[in-house]
C-alpha positions, -999 to 999 in steps of 0.1 A, spaced: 399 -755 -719 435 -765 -718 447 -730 -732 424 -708 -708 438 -730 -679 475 -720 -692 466 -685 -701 454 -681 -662 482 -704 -647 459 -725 -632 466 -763 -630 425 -769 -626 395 -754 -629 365 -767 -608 333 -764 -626 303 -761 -602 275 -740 -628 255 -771 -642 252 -758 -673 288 -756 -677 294 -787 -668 270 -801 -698 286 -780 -718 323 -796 -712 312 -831 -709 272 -841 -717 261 -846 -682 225 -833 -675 225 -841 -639 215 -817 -612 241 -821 -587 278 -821 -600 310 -806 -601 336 -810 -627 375 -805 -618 391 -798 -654 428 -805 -659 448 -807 -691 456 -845 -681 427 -858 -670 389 -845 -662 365 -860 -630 332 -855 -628 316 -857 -595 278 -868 -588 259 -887 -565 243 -921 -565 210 -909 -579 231 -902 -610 254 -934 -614 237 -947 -648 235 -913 -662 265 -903 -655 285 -932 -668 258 -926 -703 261 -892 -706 294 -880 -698 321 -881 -724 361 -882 -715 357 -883 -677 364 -901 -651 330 -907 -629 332 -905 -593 301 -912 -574 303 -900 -541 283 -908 -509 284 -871 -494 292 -838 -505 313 -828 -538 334 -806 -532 359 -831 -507 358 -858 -534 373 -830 -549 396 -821 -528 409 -854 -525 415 -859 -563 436 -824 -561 458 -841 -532 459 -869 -549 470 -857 -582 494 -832 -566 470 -803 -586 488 -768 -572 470 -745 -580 426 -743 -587 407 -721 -602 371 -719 -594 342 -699 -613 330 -675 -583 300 -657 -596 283 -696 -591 298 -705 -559 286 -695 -527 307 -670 -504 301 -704 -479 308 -727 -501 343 -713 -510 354 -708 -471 342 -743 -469 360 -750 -499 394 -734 -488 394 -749 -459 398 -787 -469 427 -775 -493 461 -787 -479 475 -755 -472 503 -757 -502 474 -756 -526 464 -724 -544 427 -714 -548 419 -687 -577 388 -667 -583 379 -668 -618 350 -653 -643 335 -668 -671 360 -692 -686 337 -715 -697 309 -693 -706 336 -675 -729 338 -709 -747 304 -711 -747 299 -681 -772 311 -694 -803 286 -724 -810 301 -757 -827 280 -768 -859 259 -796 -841 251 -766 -816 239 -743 -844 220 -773 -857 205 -778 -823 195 -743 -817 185 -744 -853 157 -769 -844 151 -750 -810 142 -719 -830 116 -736 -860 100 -755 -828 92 -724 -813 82 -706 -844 54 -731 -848 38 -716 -814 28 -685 -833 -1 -701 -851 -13 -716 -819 -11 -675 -805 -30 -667 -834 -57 -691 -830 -58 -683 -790 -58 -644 -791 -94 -627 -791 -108 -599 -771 -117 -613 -741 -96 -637 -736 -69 -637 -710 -33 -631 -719 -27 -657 -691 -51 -686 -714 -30 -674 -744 -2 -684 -728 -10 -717 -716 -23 -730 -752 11 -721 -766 33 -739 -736 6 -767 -739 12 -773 -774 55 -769 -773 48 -797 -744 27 -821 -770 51 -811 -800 81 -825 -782 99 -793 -759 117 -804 -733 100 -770 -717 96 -730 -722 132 -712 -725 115 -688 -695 79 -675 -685 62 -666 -718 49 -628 -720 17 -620 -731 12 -586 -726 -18 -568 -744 -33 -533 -750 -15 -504 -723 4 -534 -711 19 -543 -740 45 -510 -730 59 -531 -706 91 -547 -722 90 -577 -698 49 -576 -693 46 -612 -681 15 -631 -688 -16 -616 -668 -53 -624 -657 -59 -594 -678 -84 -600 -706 -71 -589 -740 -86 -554 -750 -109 -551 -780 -81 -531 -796 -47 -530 -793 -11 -546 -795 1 -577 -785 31 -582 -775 46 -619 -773 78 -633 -764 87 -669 -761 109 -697 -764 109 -736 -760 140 -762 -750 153 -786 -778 184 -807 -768 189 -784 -739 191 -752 -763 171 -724 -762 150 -703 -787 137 -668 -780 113 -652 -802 92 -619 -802 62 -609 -823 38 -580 -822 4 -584 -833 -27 -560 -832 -67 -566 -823 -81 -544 -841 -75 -516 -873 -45 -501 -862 -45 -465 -870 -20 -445 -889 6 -435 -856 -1 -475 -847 14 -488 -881 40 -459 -880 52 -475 -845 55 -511 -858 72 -498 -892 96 -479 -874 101 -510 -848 109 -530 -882 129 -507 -899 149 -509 -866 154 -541 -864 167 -546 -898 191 -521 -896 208 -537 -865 205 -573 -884 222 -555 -916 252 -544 -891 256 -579 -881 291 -590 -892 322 -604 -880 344 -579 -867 314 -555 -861 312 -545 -823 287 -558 -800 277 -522 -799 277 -515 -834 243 -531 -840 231 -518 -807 240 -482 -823 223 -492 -853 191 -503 -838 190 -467 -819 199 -445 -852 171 -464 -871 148 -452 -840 161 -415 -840 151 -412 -878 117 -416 -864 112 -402 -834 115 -430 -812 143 -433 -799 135 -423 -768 111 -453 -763 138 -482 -765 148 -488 -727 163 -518 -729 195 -532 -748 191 -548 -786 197 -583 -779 220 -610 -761 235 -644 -766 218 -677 -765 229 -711 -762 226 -737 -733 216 -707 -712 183 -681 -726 210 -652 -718 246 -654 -725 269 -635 -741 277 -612 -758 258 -583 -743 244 -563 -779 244 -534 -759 249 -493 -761 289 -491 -759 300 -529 -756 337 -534 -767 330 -572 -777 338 -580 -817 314 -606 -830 323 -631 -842 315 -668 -865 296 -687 -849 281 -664 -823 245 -669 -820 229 -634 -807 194 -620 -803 182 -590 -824 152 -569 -800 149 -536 -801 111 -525 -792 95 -488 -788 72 -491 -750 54 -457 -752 33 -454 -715 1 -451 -716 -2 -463 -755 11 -498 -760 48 -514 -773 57 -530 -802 92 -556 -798 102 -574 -829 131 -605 -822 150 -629 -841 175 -651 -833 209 -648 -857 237 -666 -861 275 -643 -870 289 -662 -905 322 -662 -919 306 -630 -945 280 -616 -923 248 -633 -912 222 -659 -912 185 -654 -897 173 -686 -880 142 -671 -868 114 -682 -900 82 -660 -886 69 -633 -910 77 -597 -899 49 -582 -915 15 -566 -888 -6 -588 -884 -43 -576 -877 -68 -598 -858 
């Protein structure tokens, strides 16, 4: 934190995005602010959060205030003499920073900034890895339970619930965000959240998922099929595959964001389908289910160790059904590691 603060020339960086502040110093709590300084850091909170605050958060000083934040933060910037703030804007309110600006003694400086903290963010620590490690083999345990649930018949809505139920039972602090179940012509929609629909008596699955370890997130997508798939089914899935491991095969450090977006999409264009991916191959995940990088078509960012990235490209033909295979993957020092254990292979039920 130190060098972003002197790389922008800001004395202090107030920290309002609650994940952000967990990430700098541990505290869960759901009203905070965080005012970052290269001599000293002060979290603010309220009394509802006295004995968790003074548990959870590590080398800060704890202020509990009666009334709003943000003028217990003023006063520690007066009172420390702090010149010049930075604050992250895309999490604070246009009201909030007038209401901000005004308490500031006019000498004080107030700064706009983007993403410092979430920049940090991207290149996960070991005990982070190890934590979305476990994140990722909890979640992959739900497939079974999809297995068992999915019948014709059956709503995708009831497949969902026995999965969340059973993450709940095995320990998940909750779902990453709103499982997708999305079966037979709905299965071509790439974000086809879980319906009242009943599954068809043929036809893909598509399912998407994730659970909450520690505060980290998994994300996990399989395709299965009801069903004897025909020959132009299987040839969908393969090529779905075949795309996927090409853009996991470009994974390495110095390779571009883009790079294993492009190599997810050349993959497709060898067999026709190209045309069928509408969405981007993957992001970041971490404290947050999207982060970055972006693994987008033309994104500048290098990878890097320690970068833990989603790897999604899918084929949504209208009318037909979609196929979306994901893995979580970690960058390494060489190239990279799959965290995601689930078999790859169609599966027919």
């Amino acid at each position: 934190m130190n060098e972003a603060l002197e790389r922008l020339k800001l004395d202090a960086l107030l920290v309002t995005h609650a994940v952000n502040v967990r990430y700098l110093c541990g505290f869960t709590g759901s009203n905070a602010a965080l005012l970052a300084s290269p001599r000293r850091t002060m979290l603010f909170t309220d009394g509802r959060y006295t004995e968790q605050a003074n548990a959870e958060a590590q080398h800060v000083r704890v202020t509990i205030s009666r009334g709003a934040l943000l003028p217990e933060a003023v006063k520690a910037i007066q009172r420390h003499r702090i010149a010049s703030t930075g604050i992250e804007a895309e999490h604070m309110s246009a009201a909030a920073r007038v209401g901000f600006k005004r308490l500031l003694p006019k000498r004080a400086r107030l700064r706009d900034t983007f993403a410092v903290v979430e920049h940090l963010r991207q290149i996960k620590e070991p005990a982070e890895i190890t934590a979305l490690r476990e994140s990722v083999i909890a979640g992959a345990r739900l497939f079974d339970t999809a297995l068992e649930a999915i019948r014709p018949g059956v709503r995708e809505i009831g497949v969902a619930a026995e999965m969340e139920y059973s993450a709940r039972r095995a320990g998940a602090e909750g779902m990453s965000f709103d499982t997708i179940v999305a079966a037979g012509r709905r299965s071509a929609l790439p974000h086809g959240r879980a319906s009242s629909a009943p599954i068809p008596a043929r036809g893909f699955v598509v399912l998407d998922w994730g659970v909450k370890l520690s505060g980290y997130c998994s994300d996990e997508t399989r395709t299965v099929h009801v069903g004897t798939p025909d020959a132009e089914t299987r040839g969908q899935y393969n090529a779905v595959r075949e795309s996927q491991q090409a853009a996991v095969e470009a994974i390495r450090p110095g390779a571009t964001a883009g790079d294993v977006d492009r190599a997810a999409r050349n993959a497709l264009q060898r067999t026709g389908f190209a045309r069928y991916f509408t969405h981007s191959t993957g992001h970041g995940v971490g404290l947050e289910i999207h982060e970055s990088p972006r693994v987008a078509q033309n994104q500048p960012d290098p990878l890097r160790p320690g970068m833990v990235i989603t790897v999604e490209p899918g084929v949504y033909i209208p009318n037909r059904g979609g196929v979306r295979i994901e893995d979580m993957v970690v960058v390494t020092a060489t190239g990279c590691e799959v965290l995601t254990p689930t078999s790859k292979q169609l599966i027919t039920l």
